[in-house]
Backbone bond lengths (Angstrom), bond angles and torsions (degrees), N, CA, C in turn:
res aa  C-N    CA-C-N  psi(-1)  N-CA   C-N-CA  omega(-1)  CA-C   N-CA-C  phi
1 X - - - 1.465 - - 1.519 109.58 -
2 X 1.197 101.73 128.56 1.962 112.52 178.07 1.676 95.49 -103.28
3 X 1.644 91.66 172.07 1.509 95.58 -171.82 1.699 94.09 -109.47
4 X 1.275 124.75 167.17 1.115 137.89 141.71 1.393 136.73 -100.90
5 X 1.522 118.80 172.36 1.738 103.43 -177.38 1.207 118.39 -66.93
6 X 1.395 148.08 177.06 1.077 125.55 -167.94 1.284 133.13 87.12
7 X 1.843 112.65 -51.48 1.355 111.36 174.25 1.167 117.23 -56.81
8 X 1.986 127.57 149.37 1.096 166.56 130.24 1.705 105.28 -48.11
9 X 1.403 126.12 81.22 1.379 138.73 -165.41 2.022 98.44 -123.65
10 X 1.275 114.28 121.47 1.448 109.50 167.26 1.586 102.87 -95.65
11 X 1.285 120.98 152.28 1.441 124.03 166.67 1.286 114.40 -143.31
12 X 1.335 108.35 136.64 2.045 110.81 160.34 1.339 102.18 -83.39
13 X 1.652 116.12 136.98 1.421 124.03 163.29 1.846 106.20 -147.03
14 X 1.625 80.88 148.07 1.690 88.39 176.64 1.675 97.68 -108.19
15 X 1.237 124.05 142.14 1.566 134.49 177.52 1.557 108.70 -113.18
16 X 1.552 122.86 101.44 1.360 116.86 169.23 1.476 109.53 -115.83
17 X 1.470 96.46 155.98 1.767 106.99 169.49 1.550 105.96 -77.15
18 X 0.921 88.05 112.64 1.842 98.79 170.83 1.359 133.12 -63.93
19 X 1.492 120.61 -6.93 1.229 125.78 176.91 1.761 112.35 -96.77
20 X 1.642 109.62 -18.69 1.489 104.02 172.02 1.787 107.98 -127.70
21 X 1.276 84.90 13.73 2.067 78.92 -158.54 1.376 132.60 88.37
22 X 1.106 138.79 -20.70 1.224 144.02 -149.61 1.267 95.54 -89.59
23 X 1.870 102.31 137.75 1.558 108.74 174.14 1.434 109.80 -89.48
24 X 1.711 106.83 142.00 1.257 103.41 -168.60 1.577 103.72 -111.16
25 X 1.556 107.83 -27.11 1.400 104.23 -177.76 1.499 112.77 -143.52
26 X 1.263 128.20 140.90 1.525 117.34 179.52 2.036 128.92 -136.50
27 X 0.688 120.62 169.41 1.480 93.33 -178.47 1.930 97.06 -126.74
28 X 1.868 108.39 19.21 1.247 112.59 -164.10 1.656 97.82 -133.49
29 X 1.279 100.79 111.96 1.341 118.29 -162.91 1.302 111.69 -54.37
30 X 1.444 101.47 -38.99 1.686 109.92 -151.62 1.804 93.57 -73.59
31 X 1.356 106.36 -50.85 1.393 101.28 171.07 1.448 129.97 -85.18
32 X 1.392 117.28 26.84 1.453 117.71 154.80 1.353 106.86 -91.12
33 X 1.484 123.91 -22.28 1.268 132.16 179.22 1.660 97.28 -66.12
34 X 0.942 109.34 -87.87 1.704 130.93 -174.78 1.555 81.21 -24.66
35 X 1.331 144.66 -56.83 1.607 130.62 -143.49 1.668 109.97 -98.28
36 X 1.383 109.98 -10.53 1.511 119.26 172.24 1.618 105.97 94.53
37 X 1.235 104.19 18.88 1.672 112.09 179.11 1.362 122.82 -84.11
38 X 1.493 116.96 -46.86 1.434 128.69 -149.31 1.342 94.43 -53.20
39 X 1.784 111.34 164.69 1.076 133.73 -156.54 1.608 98.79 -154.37
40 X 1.180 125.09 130.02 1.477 130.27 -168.75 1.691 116.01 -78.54
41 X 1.826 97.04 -34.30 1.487 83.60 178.90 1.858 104.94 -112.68
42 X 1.158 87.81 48.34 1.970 96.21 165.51 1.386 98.42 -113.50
43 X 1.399 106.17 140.89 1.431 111.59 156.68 1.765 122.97 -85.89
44 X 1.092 135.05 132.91 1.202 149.43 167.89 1.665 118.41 -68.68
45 X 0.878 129.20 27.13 1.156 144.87 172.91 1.697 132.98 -87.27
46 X 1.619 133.97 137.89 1.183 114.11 157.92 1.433 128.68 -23.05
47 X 1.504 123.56 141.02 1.303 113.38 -162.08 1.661 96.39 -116.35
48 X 1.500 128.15 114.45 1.455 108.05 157.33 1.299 137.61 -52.41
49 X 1.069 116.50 156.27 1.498 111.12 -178.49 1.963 95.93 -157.71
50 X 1.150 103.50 149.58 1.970 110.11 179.14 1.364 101.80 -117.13
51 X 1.183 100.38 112.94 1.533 124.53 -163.07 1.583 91.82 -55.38
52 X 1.646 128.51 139.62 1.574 130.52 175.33 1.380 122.95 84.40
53 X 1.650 111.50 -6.15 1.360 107.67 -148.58 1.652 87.20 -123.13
54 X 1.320 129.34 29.17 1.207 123.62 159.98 1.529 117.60 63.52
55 X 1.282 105.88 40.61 1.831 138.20 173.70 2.049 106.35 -85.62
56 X 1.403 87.41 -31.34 1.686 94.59 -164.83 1.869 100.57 -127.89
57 X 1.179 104.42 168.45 1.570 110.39 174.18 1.366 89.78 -67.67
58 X 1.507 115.86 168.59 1.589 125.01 -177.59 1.874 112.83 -77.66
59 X 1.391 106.76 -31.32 1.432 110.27 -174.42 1.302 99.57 -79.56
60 X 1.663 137.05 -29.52 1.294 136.51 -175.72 1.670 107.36 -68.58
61 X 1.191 112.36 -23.84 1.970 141.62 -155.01 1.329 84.95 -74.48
62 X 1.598 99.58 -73.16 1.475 113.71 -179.71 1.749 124.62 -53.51
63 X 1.122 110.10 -17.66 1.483 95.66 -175.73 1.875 86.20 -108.63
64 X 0.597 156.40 -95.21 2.145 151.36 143.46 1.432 89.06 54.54
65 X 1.865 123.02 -64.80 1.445 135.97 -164.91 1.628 98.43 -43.81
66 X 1.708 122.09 -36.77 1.248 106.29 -114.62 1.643 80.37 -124.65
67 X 1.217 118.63 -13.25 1.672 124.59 166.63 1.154 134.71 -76.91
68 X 1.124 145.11 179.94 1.555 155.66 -179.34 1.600 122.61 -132.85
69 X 1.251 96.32 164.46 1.180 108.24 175.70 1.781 119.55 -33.44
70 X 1.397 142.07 139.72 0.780 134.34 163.27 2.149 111.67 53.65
71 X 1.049 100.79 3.01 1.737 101.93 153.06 1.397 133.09 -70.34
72 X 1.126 141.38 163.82 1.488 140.95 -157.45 1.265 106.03 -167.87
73 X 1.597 126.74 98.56 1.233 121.04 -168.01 2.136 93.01 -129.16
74 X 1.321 90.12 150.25 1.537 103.94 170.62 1.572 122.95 -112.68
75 X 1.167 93.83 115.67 1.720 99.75 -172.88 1.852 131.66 -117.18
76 X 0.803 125.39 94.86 1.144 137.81 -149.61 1.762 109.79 -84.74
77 X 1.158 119.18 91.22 2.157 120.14 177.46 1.274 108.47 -94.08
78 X 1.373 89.79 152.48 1.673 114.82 179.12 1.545 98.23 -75.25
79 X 1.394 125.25 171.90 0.842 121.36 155.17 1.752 142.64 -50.84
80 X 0.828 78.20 -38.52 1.959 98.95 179.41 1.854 94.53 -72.64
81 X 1.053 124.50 -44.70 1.556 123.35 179.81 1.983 114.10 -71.82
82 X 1.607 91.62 -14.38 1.312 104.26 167.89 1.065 156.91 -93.82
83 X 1.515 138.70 -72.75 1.633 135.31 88.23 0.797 154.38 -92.01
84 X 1.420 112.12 35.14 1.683 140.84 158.80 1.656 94.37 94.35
85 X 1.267 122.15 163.44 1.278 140.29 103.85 1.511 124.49 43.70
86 X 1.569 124.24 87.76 1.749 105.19 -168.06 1.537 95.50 -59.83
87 X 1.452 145.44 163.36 1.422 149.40 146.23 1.386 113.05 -95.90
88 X 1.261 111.84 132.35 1.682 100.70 179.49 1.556 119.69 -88.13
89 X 1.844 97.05 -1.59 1.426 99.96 160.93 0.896 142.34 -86.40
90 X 1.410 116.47 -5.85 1.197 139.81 133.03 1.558 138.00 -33.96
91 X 1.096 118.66 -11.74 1.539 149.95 159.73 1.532 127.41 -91.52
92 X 1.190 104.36 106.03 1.627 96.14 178.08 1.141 107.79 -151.05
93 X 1.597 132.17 164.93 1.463 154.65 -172.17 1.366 101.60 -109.37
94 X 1.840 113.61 117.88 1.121 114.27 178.52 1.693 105.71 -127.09
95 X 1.391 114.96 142.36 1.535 103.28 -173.52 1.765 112.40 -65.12
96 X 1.179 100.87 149.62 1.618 109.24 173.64 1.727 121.20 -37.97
97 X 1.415 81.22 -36.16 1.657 93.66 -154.78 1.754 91.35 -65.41
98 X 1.432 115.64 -39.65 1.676 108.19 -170.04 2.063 94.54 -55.27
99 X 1.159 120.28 -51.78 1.819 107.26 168.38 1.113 111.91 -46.63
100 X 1.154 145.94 -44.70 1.459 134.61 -139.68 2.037 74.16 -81.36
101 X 1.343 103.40 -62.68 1.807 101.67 -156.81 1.776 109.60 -40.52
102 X 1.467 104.99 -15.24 1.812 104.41 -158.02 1.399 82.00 -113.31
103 X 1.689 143.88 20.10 1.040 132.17 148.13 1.035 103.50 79.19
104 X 1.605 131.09 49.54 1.864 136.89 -179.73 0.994 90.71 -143.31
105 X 1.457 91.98 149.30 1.688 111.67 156.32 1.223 125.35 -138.74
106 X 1.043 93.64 75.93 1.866 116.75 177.59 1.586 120.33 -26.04
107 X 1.037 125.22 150.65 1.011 163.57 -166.51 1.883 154.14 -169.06
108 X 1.449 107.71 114.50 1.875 89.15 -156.52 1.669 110.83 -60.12
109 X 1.493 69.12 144.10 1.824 108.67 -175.55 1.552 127.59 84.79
110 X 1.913 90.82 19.15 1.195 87.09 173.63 1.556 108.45 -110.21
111 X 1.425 92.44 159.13 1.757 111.42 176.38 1.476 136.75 -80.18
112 X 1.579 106.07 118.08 1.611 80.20 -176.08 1.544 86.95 -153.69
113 X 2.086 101.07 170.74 1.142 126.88 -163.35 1.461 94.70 -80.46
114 X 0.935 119.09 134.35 1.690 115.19 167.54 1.724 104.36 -123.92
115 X 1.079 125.01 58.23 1.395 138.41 176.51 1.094 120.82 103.17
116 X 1.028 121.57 -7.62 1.761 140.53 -160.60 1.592 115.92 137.32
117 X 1.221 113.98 -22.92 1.557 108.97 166.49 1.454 108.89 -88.25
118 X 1.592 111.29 157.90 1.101 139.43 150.96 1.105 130.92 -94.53
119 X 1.758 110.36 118.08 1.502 110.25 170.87 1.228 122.81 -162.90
120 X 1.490 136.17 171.66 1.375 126.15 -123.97 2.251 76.53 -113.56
121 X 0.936 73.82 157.03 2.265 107.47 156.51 1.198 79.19 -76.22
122 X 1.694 112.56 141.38 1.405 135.80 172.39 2.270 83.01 -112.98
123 X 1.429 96.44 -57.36 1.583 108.36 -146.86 1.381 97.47 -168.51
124 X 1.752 106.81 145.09 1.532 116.37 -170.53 1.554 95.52 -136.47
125 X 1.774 115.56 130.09 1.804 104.87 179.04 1.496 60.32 -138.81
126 X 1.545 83.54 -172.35 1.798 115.88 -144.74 1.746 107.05 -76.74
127 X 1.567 95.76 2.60 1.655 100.71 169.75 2.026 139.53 -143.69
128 X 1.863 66.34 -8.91 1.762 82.70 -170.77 1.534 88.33 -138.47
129 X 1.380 100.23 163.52 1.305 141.07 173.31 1.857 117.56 -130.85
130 X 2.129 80.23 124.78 2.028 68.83 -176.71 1.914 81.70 -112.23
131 X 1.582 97.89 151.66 1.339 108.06 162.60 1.199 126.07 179.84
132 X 1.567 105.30 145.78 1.543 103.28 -145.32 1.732 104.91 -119.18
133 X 1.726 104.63 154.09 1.321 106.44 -146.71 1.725 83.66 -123.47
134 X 1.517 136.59 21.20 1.161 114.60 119.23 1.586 157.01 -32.33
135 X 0.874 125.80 135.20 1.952 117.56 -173.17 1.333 86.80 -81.80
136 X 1.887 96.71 131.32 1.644 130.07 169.80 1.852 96.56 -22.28
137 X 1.463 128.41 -83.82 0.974 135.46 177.36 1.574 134.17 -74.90
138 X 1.602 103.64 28.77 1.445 120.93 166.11 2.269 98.77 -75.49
139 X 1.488 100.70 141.36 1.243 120.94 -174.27 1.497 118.48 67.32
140 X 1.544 128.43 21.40 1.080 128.41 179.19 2.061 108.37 -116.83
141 X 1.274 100.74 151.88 1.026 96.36 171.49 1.729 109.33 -108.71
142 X 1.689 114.16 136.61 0.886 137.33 -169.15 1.920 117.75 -98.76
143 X 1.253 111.20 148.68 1.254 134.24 162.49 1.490 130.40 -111.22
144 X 1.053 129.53 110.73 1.523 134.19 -160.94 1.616 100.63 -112.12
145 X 1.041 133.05 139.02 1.426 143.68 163.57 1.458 117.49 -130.29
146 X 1.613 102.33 84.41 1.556 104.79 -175.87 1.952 120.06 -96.42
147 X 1.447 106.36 168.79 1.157 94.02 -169.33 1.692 95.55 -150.20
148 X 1.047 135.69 130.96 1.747 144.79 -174.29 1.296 101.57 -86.73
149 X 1.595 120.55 88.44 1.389 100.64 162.36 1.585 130.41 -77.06
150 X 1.251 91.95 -24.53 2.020 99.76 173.09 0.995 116.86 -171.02
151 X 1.397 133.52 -169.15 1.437 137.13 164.51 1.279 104.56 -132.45
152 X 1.233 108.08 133.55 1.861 118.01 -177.44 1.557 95.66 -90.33
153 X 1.410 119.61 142.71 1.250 126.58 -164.63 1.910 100.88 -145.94
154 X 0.573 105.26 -73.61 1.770 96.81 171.65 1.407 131.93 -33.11
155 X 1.566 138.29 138.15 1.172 117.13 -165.46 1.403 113.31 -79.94
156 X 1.217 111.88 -19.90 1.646 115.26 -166.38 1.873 94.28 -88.27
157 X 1.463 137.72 -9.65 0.905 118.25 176.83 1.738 127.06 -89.54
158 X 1.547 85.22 -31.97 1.683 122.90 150.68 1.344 117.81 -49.17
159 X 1.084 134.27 -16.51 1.799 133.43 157.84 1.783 93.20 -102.44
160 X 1.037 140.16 -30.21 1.475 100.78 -166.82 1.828 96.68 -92.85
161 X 1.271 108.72 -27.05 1.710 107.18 163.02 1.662 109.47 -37.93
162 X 1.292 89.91 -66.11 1.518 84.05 -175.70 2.186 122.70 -70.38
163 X 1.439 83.28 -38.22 1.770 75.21 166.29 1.971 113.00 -46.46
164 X 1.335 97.87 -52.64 1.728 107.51 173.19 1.207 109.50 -30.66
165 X 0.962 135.21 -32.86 1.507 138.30 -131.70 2.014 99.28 -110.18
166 X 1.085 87.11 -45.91 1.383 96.09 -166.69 2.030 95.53 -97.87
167 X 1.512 121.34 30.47 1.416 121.47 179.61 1.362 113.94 55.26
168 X 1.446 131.34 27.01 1.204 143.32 173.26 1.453 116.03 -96.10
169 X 1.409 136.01 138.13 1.402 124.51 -170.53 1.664 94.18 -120.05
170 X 1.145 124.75 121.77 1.471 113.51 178.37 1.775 116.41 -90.00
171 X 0.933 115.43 118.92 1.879 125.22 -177.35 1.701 76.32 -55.06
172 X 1.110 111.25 -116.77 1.877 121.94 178.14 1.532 119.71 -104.83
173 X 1.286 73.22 173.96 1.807 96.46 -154.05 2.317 76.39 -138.74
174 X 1.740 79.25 133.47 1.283 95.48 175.13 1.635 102.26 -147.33
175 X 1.621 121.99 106.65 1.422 110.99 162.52 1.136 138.80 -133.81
176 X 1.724 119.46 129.64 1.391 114.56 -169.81 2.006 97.63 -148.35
177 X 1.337 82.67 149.86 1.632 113.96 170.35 1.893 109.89 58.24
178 X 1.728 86.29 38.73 1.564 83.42 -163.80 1.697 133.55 129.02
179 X 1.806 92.95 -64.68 1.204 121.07 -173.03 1.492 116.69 -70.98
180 X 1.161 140.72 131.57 1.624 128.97 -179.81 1.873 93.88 -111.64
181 X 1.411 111.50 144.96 1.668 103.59 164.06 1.289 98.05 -133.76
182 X 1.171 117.64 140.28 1.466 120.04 -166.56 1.749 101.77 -151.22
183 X 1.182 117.51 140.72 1.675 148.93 -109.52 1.314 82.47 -155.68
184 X 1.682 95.77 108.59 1.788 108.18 166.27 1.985 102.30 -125.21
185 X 1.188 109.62 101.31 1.377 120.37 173.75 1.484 122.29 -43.85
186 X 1.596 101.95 156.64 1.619 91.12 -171.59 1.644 107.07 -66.08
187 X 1.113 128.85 -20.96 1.648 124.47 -165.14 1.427 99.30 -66.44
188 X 1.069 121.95 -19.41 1.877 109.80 171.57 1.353 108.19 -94.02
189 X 1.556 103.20 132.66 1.174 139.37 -135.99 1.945 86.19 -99.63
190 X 1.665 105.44 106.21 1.257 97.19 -174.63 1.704 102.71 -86.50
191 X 0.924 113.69 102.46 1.247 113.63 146.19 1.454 143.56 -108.30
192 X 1.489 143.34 -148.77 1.382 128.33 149.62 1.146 113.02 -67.77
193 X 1.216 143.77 -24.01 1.734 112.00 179.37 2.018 92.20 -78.46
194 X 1.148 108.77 -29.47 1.760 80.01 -170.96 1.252 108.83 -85.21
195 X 1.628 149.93 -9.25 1.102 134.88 107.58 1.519 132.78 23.48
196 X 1.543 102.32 -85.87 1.215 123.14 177.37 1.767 108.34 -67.54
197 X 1.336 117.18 -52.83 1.245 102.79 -174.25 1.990 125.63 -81.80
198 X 1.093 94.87 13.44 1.120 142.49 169.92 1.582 112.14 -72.46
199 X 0.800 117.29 -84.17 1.522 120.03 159.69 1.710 106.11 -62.06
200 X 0.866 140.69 -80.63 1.675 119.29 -178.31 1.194 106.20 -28.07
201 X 0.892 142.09 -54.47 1.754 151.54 -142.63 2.164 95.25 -74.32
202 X 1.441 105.95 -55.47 1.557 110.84 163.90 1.139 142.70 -53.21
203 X 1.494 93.23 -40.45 2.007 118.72 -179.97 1.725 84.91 -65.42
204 X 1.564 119.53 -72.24 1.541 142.95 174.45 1.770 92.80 -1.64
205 X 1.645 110.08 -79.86 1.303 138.24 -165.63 1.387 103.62 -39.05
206 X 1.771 114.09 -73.01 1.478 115.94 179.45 1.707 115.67 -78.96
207 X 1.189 108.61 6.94 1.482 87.75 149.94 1.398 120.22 -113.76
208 X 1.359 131.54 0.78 1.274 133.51 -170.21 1.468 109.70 -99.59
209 X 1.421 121.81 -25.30 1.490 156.96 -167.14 0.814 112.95 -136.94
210 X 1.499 109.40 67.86 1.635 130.57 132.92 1.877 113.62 -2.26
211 X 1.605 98.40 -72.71 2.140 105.31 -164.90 2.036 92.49 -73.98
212 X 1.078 124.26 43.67 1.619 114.13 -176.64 1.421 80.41 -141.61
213 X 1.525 122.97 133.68 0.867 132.49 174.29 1.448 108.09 -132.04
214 X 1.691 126.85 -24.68 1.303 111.37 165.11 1.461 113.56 -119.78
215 X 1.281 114.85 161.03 1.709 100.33 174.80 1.488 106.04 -145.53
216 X 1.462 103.06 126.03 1.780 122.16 -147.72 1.572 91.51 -121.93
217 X 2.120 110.15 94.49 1.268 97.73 168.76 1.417 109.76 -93.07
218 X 1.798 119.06 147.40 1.261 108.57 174.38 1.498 93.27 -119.96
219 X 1.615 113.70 151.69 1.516 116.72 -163.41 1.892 93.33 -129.90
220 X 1.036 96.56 165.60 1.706 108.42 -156.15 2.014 88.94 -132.94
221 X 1.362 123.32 127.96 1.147 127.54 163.18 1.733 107.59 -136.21
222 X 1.368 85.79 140.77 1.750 105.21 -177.75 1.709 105.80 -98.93
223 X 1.112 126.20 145.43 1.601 118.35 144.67 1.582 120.59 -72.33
224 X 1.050 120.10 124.03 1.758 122.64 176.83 1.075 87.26 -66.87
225 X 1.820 105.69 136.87 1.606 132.61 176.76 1.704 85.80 -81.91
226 X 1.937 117.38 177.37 0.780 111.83 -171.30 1.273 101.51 -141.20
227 X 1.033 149.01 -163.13 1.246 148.85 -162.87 1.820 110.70 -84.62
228 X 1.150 85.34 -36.22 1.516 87.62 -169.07 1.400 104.17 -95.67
229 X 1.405 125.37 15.49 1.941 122.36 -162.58 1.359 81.34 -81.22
230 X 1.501 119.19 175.18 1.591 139.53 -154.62 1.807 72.77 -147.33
231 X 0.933 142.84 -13.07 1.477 139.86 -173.85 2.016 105.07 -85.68
């Protein structure tokens, strides 16, 4: 069985740089530990991805299409099959003062919007800022170690996959004639990131799910008891 676009496919993959070894990304806890990677607020989990829909690099897309259930293939890209090409125009020196006005204070390796691009702090002196809007792993050649754990196929499992995805836990999932309504309990902690992922998680829905035409979140809030409640 091959996949098509469209599919709802979870996968484990390990991502190394191929020129020293080093793991750069994993969806397997035990060995992000073992490699000096792990990260507390990542989940270690199968990762969804919708086959066509620009979840994966295109050569990873293409070989994903062409596997099965429970397969595990290792695939190794050039750079150019990867994230292209470092550009050195991609590099530039911008004075401090344009941060100070957007309320940053930069620092290397940090990330920031520069109008709509993304790009890293190279280096900060007492007037300029260099930083470059290449991808971290532009000019490297890569190693992929993927693995098919399943394909989600139901619609109601297909929203809480994707709620998953975006750190959302869905209470229920109810869908008919179109419409999906989906049930976020008081134990998630509304704040701005669930806000935000909140809206990704919807946009996610109607573009991934074509036969869903409405999407009805209902949200659940508790009062925090307090120390002194007798309740």
């Amino acid at each position: 069985m091959s996949f098509s676009d469209g599919d709802f496919v979870k996968i484990q993959y390990n991502l190394w740089r191929a020129s020293d070894g080093e793991l750069i990304q994993t969806t397997d806890r035990k060995l992000a530990e073992e490699k000096g990677i792990y990260k507390e607020d990542r989940k270690y989990t199968p990762q969804l991805v919708v086959v066509g829909k620009g979840n994966l690099l295109k050569s990873i897309d293409a070989v994903l299409k062409e596997m099965k259930i429970g397969e595990e293939k290792k695939v190794e890209l050039e750079a150019k099959d990867a994230y292209g090409e470092r550009s050195k125009d991609l590099v530039q020196v911008m004075p401090l003062s344009e941060f100070r006005k957007r309320d940053m204070d930069p620092y290397p390796g940090m990330q920031v919007d520069l109008d709509g691009t993304i790009a890293t702090v190279v280096s900060v002196n007492s007037s300029r800022v260099m930083v470059d809007a290449n991808h971290p792993l532009a000019g490297q050649k890569l190693a992929y170690e993927i693995k098919v754990v399943e394909k989600v196929e139901k619609e109601g499992e297909k929203i809480k996959a994707l709620a998953e995805s975006y750190d959302l836990s869905a209470e229920g999932v109810e869908a008919s004639s179109g419409t999906v309504k989906v049930r976020f309990g008081a134990e998630i902690k509304k704040d701005a990131d669930y806000f935000l992922n909140k809206s990704r998680f919807t946009a996610a829905v109607m573009e991934y799910m074509p036969e869903v035409k409405k999407v009805v979140v209902e949200e659940e809030y508790a009062r925090e008891k307090s120390e002194n409640s007798k309740d």
